[in-house]
SERO-4910 file (N, C-alpha, C, O; in steps of 0.05 Angstrom, whole numbers):
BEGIN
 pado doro    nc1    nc2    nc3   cac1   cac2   cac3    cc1    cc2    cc3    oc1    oc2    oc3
  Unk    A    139    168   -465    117    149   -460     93    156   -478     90    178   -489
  Unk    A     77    136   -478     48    137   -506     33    155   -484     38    152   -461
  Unk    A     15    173   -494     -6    191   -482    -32    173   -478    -50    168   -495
  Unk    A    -29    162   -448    -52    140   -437    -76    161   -445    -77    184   -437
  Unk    A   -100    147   -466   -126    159   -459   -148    144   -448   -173    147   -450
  Unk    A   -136    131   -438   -156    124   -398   -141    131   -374   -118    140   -373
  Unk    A   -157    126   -356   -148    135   -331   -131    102   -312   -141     92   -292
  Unk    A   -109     91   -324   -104     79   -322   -113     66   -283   -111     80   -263
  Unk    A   -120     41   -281   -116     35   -252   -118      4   -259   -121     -6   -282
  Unk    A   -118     -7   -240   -117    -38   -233   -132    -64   -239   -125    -87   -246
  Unk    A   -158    -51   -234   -180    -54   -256   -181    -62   -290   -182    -82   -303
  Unk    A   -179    -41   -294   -174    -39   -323   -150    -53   -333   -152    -64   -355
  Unk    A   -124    -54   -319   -106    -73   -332   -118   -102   -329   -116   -118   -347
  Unk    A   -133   -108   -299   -142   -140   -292   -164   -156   -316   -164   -180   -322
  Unk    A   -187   -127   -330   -197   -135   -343   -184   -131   -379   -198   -127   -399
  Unk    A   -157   -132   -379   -153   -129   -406   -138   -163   -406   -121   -173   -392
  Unk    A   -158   -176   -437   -149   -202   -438   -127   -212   -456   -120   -233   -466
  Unk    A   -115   -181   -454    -84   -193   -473    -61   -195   -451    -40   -208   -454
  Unk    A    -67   -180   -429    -42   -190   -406    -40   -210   -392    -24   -212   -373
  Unk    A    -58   -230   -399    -68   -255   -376    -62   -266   -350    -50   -285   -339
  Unk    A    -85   -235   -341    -77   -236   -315   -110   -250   -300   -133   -245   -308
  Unk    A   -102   -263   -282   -130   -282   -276   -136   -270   -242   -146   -284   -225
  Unk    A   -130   -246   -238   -154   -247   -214   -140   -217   -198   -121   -206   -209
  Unk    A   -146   -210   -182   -147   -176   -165   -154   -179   -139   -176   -186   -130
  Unk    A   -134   -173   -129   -135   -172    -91   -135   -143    -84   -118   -131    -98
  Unk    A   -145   -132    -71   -148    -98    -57   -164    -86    -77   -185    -94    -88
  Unk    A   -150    -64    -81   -169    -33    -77   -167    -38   -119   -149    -41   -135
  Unk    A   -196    -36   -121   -189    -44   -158   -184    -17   -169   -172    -16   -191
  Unk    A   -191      4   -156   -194     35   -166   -163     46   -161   -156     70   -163
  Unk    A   -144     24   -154   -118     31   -155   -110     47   -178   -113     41   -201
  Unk    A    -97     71   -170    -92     86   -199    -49     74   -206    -34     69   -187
  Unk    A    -43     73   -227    -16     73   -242     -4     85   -247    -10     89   -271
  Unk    A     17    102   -241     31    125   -256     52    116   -281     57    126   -303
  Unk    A     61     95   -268     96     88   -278     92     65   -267     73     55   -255
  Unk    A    118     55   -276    133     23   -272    151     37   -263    156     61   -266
  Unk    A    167      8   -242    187     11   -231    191    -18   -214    172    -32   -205
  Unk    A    215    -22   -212    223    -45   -197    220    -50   -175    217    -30   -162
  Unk    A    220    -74   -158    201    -72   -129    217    -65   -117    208    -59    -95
  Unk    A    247    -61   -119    261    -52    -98    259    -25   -101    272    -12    -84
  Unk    A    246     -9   -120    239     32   -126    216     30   -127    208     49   -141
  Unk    A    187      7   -116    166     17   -127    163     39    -96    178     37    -77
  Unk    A    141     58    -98    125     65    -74     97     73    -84     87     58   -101
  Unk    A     82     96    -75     47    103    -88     54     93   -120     75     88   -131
  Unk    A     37     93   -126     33     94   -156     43     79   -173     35     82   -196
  Unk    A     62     58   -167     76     37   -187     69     22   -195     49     14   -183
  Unk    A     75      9   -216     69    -23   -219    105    -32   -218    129    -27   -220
  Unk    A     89    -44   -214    122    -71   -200    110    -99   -202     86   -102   -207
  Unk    A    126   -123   -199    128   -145   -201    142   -161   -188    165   -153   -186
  Unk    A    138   -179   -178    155   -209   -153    148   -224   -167    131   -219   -184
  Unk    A    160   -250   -163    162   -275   -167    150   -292   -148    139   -314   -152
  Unk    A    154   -278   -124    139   -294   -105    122   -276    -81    135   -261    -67
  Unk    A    101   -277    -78     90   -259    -43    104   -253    -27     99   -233    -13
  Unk    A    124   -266    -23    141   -268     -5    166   -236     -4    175   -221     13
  Unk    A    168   -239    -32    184   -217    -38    170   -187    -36    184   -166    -32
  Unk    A    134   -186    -40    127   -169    -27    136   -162     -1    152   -146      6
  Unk    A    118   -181     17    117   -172     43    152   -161     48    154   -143     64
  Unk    A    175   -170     36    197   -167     44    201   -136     45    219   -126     59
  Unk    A    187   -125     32    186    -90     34    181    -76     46    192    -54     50
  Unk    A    157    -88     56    140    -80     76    129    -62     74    118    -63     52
  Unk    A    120    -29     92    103    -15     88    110      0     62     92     10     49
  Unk    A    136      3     52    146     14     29    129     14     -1    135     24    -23
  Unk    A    115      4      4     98     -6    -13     68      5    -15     53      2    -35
  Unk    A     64     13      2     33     19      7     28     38    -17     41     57    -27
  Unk    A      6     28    -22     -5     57    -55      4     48    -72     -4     59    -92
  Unk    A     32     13    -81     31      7    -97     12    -19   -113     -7    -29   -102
  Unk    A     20    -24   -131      6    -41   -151     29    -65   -162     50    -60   -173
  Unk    A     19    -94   -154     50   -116   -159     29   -133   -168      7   -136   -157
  Unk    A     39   -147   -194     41   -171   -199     52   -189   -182     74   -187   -172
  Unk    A     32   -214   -177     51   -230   -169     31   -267   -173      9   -270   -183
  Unk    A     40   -277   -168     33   -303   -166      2   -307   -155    -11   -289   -144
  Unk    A     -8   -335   -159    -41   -331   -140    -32   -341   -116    -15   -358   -112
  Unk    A    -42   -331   -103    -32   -334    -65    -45   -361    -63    -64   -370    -77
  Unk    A    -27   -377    -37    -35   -399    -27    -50   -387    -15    -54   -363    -15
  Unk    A    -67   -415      3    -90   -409     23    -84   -391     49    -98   -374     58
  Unk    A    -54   -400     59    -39   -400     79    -36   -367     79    -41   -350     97
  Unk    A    -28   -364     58     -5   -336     51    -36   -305     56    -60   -306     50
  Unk    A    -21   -285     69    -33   -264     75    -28   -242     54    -11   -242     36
  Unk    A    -47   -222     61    -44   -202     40    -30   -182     42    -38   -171     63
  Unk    A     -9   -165     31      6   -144     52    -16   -120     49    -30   -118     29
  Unk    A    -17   -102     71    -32    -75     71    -38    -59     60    -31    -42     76
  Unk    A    -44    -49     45    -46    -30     22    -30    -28      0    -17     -8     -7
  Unk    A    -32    -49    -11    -19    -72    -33    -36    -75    -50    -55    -87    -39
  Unk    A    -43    -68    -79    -61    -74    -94    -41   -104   -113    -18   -107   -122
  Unk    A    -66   -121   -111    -45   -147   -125    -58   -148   -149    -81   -141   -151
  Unk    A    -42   -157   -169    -59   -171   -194    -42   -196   -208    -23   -194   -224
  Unk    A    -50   -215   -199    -57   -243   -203    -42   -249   -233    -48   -234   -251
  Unk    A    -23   -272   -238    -16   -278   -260     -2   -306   -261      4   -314   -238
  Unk    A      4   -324   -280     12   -348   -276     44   -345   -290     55   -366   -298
  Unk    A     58   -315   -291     77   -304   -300     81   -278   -294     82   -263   -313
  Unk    A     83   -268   -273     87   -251   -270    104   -226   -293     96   -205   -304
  Unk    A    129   -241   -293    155   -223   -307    133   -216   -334    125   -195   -343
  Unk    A    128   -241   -342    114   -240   -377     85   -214   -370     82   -193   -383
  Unk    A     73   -222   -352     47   -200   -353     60   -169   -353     51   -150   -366
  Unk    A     81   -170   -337     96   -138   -337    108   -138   -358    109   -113   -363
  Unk    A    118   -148   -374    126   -142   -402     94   -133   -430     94   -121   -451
  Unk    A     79   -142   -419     47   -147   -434     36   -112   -425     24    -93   -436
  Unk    A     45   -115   -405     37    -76   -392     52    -65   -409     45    -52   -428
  Unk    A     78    -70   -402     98    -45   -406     98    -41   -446    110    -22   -458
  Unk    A     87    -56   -456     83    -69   -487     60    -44   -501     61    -26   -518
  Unk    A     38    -57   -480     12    -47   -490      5    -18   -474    -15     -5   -482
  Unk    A     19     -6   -451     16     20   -440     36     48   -439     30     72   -442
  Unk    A     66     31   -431     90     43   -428     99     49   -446     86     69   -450
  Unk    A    119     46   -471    128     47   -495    128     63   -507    111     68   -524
  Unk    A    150     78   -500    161    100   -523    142    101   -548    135     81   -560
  Unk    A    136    123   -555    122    122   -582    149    120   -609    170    133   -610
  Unk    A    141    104   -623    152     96   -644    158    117   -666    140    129   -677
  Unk    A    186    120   -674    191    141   -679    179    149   -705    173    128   -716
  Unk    A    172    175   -722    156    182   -745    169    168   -762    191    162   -753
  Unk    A    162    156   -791    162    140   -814    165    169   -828    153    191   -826
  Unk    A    189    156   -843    205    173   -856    240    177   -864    249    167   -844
  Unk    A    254    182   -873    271    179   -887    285    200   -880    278    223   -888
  Unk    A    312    196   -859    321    217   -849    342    238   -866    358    225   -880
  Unk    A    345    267   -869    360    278   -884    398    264   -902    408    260   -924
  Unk    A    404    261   -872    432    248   -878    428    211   -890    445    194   -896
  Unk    A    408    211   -890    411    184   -890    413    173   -926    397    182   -942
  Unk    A    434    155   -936    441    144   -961    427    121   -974    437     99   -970
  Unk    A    411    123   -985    393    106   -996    397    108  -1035    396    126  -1052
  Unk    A    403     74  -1034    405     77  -1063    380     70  -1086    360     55  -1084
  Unk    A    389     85  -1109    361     97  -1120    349     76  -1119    326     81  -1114
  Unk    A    355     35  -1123    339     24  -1130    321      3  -1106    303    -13  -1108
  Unk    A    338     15  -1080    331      5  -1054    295     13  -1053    288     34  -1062
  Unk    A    278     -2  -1043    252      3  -1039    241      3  -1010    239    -18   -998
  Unk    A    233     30   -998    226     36   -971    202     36   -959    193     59   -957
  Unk    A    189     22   -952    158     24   -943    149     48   -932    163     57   -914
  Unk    A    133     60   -937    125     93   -934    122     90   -904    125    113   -895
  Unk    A    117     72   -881    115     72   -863    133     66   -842    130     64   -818
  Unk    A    159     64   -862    187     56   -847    199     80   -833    193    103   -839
  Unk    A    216     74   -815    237     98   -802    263    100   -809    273     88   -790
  Unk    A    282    108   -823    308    108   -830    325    126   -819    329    149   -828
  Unk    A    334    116   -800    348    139   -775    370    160   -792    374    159   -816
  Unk    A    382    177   -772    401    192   -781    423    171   -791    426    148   -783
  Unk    A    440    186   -814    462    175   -822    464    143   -823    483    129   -816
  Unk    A    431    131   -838    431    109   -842    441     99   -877    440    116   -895
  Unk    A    451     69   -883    450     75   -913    439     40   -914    444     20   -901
  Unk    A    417     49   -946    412     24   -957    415     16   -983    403     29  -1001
  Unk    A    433     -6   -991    439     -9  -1009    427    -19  -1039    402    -20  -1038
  Unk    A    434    -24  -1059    418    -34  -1079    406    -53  -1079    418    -72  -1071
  Unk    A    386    -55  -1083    367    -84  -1080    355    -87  -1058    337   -104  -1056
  Unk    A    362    -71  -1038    347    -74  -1007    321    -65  -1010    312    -46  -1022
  Unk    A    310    -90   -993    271    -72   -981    275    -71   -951    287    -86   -936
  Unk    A    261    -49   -948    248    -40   -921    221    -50   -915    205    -42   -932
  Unk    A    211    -64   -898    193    -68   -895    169    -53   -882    181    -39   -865
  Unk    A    146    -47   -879    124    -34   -864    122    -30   -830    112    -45   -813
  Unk    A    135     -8   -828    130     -3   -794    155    -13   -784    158    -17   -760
  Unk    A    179    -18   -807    200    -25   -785    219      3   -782    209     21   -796
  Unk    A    239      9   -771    260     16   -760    283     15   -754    293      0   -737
  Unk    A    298     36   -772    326     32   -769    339     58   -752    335     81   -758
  Unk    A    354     50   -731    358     68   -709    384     83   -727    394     73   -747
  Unk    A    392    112   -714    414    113   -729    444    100   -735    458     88   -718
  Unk    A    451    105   -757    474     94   -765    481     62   -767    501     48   -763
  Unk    A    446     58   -777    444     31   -793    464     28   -814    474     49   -819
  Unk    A    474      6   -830    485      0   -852    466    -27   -868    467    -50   -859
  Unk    A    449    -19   -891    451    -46   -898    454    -50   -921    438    -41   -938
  Unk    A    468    -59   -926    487    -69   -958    463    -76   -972    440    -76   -963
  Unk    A    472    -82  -1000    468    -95  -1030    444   -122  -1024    452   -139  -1008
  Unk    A    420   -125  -1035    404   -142  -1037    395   -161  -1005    394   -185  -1002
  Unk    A    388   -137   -982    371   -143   -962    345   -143   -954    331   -123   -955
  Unk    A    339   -163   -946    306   -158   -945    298   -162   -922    303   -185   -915
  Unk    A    286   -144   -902    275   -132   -882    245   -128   -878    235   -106   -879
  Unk    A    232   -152   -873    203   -154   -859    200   -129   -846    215   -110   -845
  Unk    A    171   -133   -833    147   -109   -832    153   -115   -795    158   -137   -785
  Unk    A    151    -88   -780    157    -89   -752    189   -100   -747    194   -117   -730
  Unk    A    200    -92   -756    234   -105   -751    243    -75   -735    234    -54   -744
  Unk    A    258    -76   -718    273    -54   -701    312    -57   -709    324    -78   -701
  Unk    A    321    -46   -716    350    -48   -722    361    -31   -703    352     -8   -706
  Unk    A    382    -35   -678    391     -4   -667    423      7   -681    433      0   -702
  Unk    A    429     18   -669    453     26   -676    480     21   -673    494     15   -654
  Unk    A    485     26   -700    515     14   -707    516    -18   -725    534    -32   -733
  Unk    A    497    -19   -728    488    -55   -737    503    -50   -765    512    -29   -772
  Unk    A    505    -74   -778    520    -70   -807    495   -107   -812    491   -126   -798
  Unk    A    486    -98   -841    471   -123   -843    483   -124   -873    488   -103   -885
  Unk    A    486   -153   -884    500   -162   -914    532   -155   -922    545   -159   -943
  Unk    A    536   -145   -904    570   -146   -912    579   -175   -917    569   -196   -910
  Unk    A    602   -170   -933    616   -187   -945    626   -206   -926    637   -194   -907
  Unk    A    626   -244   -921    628   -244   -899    654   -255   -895    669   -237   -902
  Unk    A    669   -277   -888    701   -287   -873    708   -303   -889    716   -322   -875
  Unk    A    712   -310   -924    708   -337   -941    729   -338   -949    736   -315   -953
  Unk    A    749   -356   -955    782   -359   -963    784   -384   -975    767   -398   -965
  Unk    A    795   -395   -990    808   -411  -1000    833   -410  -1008    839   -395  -1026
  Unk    A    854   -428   -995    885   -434  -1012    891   -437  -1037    877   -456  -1046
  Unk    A    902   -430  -1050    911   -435  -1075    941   -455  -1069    950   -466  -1049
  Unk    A    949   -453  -1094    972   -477  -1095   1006   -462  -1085   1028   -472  -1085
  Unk    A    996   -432  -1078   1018   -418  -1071   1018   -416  -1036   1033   -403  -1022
  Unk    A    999   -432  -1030    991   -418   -998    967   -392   -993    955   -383   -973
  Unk    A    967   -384  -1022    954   -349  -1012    931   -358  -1014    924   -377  -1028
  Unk    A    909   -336   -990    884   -333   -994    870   -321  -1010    873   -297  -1015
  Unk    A    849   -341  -1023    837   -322  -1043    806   -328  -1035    797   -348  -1024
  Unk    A    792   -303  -1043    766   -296  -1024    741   -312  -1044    738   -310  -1069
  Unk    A    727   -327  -1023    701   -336  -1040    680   -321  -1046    671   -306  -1028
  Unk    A    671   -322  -1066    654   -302  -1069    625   -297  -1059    610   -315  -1064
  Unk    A    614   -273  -1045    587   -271  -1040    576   -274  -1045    563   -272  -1023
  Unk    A    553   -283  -1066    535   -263  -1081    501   -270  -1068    478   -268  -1078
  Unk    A    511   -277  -1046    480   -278  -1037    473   -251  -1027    484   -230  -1032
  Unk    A    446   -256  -1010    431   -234   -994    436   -243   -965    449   -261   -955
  Unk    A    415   -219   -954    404   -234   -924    370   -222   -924    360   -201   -930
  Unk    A    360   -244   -914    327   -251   -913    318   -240   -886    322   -259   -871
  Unk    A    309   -223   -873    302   -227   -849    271   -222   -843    266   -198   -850
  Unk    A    251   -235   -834    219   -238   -830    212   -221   -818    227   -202   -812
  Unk    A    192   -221   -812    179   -194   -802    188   -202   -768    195   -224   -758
  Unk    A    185   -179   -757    174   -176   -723    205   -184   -716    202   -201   -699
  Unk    A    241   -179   -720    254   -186   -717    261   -163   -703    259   -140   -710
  Unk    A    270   -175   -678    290   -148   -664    314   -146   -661    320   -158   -640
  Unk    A    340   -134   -675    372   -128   -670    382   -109   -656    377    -85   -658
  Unk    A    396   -118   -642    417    -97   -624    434    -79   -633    430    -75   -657
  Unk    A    447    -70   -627    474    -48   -627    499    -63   -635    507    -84   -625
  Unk    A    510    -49   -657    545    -64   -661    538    -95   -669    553   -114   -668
  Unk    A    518    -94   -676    522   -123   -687    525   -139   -715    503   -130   -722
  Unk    A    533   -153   -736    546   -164   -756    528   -194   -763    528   -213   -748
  Unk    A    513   -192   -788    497   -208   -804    516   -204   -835    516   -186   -851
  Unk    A    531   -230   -832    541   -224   -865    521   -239   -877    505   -255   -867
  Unk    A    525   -226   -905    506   -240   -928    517   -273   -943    536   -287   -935
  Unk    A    510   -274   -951    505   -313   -958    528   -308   -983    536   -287   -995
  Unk    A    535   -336   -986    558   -340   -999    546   -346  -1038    556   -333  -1057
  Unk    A    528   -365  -1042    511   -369  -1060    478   -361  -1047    465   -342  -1057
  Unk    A    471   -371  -1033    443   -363  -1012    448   -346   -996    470   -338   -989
  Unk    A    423   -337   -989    422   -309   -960    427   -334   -937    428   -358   -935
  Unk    A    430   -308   -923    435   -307   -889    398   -314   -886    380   -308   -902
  Unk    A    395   -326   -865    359   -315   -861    361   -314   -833    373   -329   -818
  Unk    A    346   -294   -827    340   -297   -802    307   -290   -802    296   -271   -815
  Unk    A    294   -310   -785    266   -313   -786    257   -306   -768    269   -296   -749
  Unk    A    215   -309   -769    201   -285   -752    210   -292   -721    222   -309   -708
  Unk    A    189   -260   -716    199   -260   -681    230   -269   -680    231   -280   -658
  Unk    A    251   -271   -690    281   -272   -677    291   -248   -655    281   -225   -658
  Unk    A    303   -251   -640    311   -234   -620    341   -245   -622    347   -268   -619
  Unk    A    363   -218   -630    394   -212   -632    394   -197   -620    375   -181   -621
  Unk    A    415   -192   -599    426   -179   -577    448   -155   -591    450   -152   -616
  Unk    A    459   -144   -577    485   -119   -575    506   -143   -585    513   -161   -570
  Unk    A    514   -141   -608    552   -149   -611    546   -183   -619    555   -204   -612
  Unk    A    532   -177   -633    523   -210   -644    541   -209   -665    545   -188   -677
  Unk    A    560   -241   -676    567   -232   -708    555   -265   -713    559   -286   -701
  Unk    A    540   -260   -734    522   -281   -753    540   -282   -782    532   -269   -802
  Unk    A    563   -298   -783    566   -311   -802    548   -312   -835    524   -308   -840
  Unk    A    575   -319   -857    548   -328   -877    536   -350   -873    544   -370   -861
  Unk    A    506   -345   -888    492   -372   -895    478   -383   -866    465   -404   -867
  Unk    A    481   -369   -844    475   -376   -826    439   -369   -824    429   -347   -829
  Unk    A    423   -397   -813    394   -395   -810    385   -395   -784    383   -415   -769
  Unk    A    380   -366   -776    364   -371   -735    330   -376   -749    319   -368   -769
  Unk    A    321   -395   -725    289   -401   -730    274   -374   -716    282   -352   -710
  Unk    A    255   -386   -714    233   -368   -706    236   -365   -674    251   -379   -660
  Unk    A    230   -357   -670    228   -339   -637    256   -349   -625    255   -352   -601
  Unk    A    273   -354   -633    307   -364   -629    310   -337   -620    303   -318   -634
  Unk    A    325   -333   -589    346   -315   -584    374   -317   -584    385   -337   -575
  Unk    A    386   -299   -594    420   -311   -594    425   -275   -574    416   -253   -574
  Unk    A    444   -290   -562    452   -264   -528    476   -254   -538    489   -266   -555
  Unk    A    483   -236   -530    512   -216   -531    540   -226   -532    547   -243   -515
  Unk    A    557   -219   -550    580   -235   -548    581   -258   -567    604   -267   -570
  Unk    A    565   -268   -581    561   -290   -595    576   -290   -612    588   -270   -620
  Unk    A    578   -316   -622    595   -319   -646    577   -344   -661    573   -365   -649
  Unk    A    571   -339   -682    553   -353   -699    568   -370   -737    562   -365   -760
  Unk    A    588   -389   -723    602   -394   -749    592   -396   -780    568   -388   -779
  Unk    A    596   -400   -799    583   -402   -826    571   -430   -830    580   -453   -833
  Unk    A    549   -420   -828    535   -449   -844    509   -457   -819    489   -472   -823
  Unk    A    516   -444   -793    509   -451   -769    475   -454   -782    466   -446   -803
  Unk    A    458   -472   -752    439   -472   -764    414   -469   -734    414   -488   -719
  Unk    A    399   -450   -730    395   -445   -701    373   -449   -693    363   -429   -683
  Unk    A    350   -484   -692    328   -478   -685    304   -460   -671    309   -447   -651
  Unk    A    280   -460   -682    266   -448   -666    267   -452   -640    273   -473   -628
  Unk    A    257   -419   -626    248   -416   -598    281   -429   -579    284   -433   -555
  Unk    A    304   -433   -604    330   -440   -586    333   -418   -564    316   -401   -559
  Unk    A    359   -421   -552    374   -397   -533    392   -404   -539    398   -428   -539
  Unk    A    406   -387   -545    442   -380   -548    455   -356   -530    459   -333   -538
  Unk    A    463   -367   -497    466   -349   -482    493   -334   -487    511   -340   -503
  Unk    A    491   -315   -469    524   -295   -477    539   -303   -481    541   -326   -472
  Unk    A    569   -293   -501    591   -300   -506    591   -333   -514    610   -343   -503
  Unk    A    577   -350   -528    569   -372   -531    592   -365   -569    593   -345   -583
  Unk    A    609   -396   -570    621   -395   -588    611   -412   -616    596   -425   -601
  Unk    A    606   -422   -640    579   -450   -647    603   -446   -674    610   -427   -687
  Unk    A    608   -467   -674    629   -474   -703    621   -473   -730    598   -483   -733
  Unk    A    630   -465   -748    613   -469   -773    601   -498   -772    608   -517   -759
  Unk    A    577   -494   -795    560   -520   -797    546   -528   -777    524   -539   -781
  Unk    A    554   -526   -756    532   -527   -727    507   -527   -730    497   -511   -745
  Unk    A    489   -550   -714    459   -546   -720    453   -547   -682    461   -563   -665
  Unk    A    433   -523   -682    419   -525   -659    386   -530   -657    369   -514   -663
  Unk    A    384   -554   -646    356   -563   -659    332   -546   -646    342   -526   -635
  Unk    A    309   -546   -642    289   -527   -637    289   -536   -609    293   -559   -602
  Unk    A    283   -511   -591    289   -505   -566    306   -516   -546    303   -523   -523
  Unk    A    334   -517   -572    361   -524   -552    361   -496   -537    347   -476   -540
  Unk    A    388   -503   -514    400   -482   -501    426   -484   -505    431   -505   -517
  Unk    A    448   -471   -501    473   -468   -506    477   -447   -483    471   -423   -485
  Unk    A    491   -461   -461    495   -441   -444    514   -420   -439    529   -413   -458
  Unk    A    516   -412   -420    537   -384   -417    571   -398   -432    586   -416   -426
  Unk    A    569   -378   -451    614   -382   -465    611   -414   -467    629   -430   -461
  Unk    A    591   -420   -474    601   -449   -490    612   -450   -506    612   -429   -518
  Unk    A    628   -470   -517    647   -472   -546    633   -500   -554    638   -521   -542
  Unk    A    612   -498   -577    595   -511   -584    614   -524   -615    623   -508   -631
  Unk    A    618   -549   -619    629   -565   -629    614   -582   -648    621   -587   -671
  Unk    A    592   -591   -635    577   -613   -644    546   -606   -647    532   -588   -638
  Unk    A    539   -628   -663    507   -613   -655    490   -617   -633    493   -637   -619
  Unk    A    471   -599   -630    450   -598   -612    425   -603   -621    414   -592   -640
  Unk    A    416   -621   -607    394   -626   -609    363   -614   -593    361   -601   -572
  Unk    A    335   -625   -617    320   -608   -599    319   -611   -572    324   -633   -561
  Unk    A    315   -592   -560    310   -588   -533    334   -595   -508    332   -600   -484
  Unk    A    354   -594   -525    381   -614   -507    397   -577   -489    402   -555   -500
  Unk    A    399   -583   -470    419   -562   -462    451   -571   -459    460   -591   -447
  Unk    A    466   -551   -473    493   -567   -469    510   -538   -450    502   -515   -447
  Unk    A    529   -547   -443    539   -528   -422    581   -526   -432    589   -545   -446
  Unk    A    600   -507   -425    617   -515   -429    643   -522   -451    636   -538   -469
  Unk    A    666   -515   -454    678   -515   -466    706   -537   -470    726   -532   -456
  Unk    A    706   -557   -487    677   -564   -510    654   -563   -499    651   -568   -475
  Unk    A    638   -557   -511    609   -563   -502    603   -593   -495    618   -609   -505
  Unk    A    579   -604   -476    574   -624   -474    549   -616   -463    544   -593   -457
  Unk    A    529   -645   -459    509   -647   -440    507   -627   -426    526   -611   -423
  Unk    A    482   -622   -414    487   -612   -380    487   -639   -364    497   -638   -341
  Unk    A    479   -658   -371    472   -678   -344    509   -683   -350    528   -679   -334
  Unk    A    509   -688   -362    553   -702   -371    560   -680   -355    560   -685   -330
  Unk    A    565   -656   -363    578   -629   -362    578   -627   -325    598   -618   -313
  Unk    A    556   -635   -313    561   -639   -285    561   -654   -274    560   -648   -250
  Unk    A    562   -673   -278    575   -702   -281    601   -705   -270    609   -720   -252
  Unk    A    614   -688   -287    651   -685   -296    659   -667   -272    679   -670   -258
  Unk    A    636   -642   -270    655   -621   -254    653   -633   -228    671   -627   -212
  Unk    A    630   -655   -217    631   -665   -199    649   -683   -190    658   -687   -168
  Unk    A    653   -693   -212    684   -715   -205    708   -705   -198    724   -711   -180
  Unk    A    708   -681   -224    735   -664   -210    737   -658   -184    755   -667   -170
  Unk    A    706   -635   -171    721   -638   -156    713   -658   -128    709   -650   -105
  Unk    A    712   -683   -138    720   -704   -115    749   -709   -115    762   -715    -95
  Unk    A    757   -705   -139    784   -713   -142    798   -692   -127    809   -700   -107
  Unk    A    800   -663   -132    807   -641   -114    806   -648    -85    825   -649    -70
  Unk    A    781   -654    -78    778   -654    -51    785   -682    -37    791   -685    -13
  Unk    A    783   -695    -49    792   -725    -35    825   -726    -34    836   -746    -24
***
């Protein structure tokens, strides 16, 4: 954890205007030790509900802690020695704490012994290059980012400023390209792109970004990639686009901003997901998506269709 130099309490988080939190019920001289979940908070926590209700559900268990939670109706009471602090998001304001108070300190900038860096790769003096990481020719590192150990990133990658990579990731490998010849046999298309990725991007563990076939891969700012992602060539995620665990991201795919691509979600080559689609849980995405459309299901469809159908089934079952 970062070495707090205030005396952290309740107060002081209510009046900081990057957590936007709008107001303080009880004792303001509440002091903070730790976070913890409301079902482990007791003295000293910060914790978070969704609703008041899920306080009081604790009951005295609670006393001496500190919860986010919603602004109370008129109706609704205060639980007892409950310090509250007021938010129109709870989950988000506890992420804004745990951001700006909690947080591992960021590991030293620097270039780890084992780690393979080729001579013409360029590393920002403020970068981290974990153990037994390697970067290849033509790669930049960008300022303040982070590669956890046993990064891989191939031949002509470019890596924005605040990017986090964890471990096991492989970024610009060669990616899945074939063509038939007149004998039947496969013969491999050639790479020769990069992969682009913007600043403030966060990647998971075990996960797979091939590089572009003539063009890079890009993946753009604020992106959030999960554990066990594989991103295809040529494939473009927008800006604040999450793609979830399990994914499969065909070649060519194309992934609007601020989208969601939930777990195990399957998206065909050429696929376009327009800006803040959803694609829900193990969809097998076929067709395109449009902005803001949620599709559910394998094939994919609508959600309004998609339950539509399961409702018919089962009338049909049950009738």
């Amino acid at each position: 954890m970062n070495e707090m130099t205030i005396d952290l309490s309740a107060s002081h988080l209510a009046s900081d205007v990057r957590l936007g939190l709008v107001g303080l019920i009880g004792d303001p001289d509440r002091k903070i030790a730790r976070l913890a979940s409301l079902a482990n908070a007791d003295s000293g926590c910060l914790a978070f509900a969704r609703t008041l209700a899920m306080v009081h559900a604790q009951g005295e268990r609670l006393a001496g802690c500190t919860v986010i939670c919603p602004a109370l109706a008129e109706s609704e009471t205060v639980p007892e020695d409950v310090t509250l602090l007021l938010s129109d998001n709870p989950r988000l304001a506890f992420v804004r704490i745990t951001e700006h108070y909690f947080l591992p300190v960021l590991p030293e900038a620097g270039i780890h012994p084992t780690a393979v860096i080729d001579p013409t790769a360029r590393i920002h003096p403020t970068a981290h290059i974990g153990a037994f990481c390697c970067v290849g020719a033509g790669s930049t590192i960008g300022e303040n980012t982070t590669l956890h150990p046993h990064v891989v990133v191939f031949d002509r990658v470019h890596i924005g400023a605040r990017c986090r990579i964890s471990s096991g990731t492989v970024i610009g490998a060669e990616g899945f390209g074939y063509e038939r010849n007149d004998k039947g046999e496969l013969e491999k298309f050639p790479h020769l792109g990069g992969v682009t990725i913007a600043d403030d991007v966060d990647i998971g563990s075990n996960t797979s970004i091939d590089r572009g076939t003539l063009d890079d891969t890009i993946i753009e700012a604020r992106a959030r990639i999960d554990n066990l992602v594989h991103v295809a060539h040529n494939v473009r995620i927008g800006e604040d686009a999450a793609v979830v665990a399990l994914t499969m991201l065909g070649g060519s795919a194309r992934i609007g901003a601020e989208a969601w691509i939930a777990p195990g979600s399957i998206l065909k080559n050429q696929i376009a997901v327009g800006d803040k689609g959803f694609v829900g849980l193990g969809a097998v995405v076929v067709k395109n998506v449009a902005d803001g459309q949620t599709v559910m299901g394998s094939p994919a469809q609508d959600s309004a269709e998609f339950k539509a159908t399961r409702a018919a089934l089962a009338g049909l079952v049950n009738g």
